[in-house]
C-alpha positions as CSV (number, residue, x, y, z in Angstrom):
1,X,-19.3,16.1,-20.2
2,X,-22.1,13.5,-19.9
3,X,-23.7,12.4,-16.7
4,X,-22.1,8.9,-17.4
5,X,-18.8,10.3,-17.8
6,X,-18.9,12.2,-14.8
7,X,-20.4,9.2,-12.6
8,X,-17.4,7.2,-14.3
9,X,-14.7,10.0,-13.5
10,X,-15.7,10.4,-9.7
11,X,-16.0,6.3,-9.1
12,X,-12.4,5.8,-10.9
13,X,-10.8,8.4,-8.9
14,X,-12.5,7.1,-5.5
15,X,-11.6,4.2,-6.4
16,X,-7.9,4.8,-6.5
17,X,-7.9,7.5,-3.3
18,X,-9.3,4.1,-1.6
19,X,-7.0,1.1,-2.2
20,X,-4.4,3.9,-2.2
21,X,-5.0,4.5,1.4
22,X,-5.6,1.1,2.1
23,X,-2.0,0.0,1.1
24,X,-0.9,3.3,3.2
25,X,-2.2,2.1,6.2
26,X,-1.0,-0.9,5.9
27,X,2.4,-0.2,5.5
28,X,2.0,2.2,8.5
29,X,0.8,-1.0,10.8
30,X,3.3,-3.1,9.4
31,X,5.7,-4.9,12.1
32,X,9.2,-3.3,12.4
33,X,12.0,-5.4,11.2
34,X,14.0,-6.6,14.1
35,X,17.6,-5.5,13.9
36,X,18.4,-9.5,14.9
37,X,16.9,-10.8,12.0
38,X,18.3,-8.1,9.7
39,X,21.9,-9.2,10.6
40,X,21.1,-12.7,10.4
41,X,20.4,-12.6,7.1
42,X,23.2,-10.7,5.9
43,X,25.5,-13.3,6.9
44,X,23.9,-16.9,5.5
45,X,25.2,-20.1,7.3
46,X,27.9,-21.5,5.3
């Protein structure tokens, strides 16, 4: 392989490990859904 190629390879897959682990950690910190709203919505205001 090239030296372009490889500089390619290695930014593409640090690329992905990042926003990968980015949207991880955000899901982690995401609020917990309170068990209120959760019943509230499965029974809409007729």
């Amino acid at each position: 392989m090239t030296t372009a190629a490889w500089i390619m390879m290695l930014t593409t897959q640090i690329l992905v490990t990042v926003i990968t682990v980015t949207f991880f950690i955000k899901v982690l910190r995401a609020p917990q859904k309170d068990d209120a709203d959760a019943t509230q919505n499965d029974n809409p205001i007729e």
